[in-house]
C-alpha positions in Angstrom: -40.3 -17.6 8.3 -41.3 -15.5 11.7 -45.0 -14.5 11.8 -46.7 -11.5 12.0 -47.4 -12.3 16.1 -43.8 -13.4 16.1 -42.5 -10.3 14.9 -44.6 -8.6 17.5 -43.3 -10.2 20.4 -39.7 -9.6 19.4 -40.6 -5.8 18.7 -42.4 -5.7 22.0 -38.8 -7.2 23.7 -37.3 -4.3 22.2 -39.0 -1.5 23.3 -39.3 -2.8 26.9 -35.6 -3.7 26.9 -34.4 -0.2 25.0 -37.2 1.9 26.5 -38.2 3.1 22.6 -40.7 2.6 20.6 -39.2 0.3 17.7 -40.1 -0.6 13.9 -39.6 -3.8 12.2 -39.7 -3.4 8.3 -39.2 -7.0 6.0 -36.4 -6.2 3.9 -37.1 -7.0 0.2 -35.3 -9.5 -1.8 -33.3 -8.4 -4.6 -33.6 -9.9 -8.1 -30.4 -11.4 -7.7 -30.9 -12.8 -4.2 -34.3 -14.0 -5.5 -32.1 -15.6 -8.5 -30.1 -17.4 -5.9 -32.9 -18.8 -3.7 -34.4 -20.0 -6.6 -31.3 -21.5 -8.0 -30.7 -23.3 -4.5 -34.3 -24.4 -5.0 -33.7 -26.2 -8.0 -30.6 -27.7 -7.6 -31.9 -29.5 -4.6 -35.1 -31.2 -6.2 -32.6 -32.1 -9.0 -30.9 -34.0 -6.7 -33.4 -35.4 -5.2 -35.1 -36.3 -8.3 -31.8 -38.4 -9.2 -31.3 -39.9 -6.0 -35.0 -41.4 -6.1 -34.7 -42.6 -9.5 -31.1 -44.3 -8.7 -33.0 -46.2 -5.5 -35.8 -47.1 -7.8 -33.5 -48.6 -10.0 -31.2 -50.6 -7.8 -34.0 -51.4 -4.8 -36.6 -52.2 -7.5 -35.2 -52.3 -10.6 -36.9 -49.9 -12.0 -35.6 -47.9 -14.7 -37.2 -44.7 -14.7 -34.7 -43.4 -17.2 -36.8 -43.0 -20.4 -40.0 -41.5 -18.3 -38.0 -38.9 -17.1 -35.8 -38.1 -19.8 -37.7 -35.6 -21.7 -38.3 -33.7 -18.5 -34.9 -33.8 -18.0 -33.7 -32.1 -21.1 -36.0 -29.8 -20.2 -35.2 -28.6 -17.0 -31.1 -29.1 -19.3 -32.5 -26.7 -22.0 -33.8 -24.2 -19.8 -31.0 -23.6 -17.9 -28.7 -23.6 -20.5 -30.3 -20.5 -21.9 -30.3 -19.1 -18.6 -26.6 -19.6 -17.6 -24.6 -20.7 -21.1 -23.0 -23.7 -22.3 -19.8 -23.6 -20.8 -21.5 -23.2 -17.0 -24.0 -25.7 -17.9 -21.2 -28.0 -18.5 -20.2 -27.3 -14.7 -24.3 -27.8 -13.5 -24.2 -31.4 -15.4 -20.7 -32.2 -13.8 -22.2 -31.3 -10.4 -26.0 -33.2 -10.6 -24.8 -36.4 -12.6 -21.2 -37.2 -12.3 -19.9 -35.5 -9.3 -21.0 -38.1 -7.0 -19.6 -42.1 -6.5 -22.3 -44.5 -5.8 -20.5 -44.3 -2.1 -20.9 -41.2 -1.4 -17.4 -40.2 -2.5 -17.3 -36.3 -3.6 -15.1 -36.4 -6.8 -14.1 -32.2 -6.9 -13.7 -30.4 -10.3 -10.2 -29.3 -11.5 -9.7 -25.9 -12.7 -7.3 -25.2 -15.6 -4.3 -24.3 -12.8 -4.9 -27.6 -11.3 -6.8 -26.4 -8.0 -9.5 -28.9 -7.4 -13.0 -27.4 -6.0 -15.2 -29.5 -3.8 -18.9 -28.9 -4.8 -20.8 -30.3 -2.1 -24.0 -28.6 -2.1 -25.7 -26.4 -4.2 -24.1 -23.1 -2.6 -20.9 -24.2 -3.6 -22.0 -24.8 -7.0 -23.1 -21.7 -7.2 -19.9 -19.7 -5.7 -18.3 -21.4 -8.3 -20.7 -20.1 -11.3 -20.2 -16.5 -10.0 -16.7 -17.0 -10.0 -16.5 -18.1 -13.7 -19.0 -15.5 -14.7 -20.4 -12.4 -12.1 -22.9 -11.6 -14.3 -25.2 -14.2 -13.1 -25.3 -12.9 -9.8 -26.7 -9.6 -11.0 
């Protein structure tokens, strides 16, 4: 994110450059684009939440599994109510069962048999919008 001084400079490039005396306003963030930021947010310390616990568990053999589980049905709970059941479904698919243990993307099939890579969490999302538009509102 560009600081104040930052912003400055670039204004002060832009009046020499244009001969005018410019104004730099931050645009706000919309609910929704707030919504998806945050989303993005999550996803990715859910992932990286799983991949820690799968290193602990095949470097150390350490089974985090029954520590973490209550938090995890959290974190399942809360976004269920957020997004529904049937789109919930997809968000499980994509943090636990998407992935091989090499790496290996396995993509989702749609009901017309088109399969849908989700490799990060902005496809994931594309793909929840696409089911339901609502959520991007």
């Amino acid at each position: 994110m560009l600081q104040h001084d930052q912003y400055r400079n670039i204004q002060d490039s832009v009046d020499h450059l244009l001969g005018i005396k410019s104004t730099i306003r931050r645009k706000k963030k919309t609910q929704s684009e707030r919504k998806k930021e945050l989303f993005f947010f999550i996803m990715t310390l859910m992932e990286e939440s799983i991949v820690r616990s799968n290193l602990a568990y095949h470097e150390l053999q350490l089974d985090l599994f029954k520590f973490e589980e209550k938090y995890v049905q959290i974190i399942d709970m809360l976004m269920a109510m957020n997004f529904g059941e049937e789109l919930m479904d997809i968000i499980g698919f994509y943090l636990y069962d998407r992935m091989l243990e090499d790496g290996t993307i396995i993509p989702i099939t749609t009901e017309d048999g088109q399969e849908i890579l989700l490799k990060t969490p902005y496809d994931l999302w594309n793909l929840l919008v696409a089911i339901n538009p609502k959520i991007d509102e």
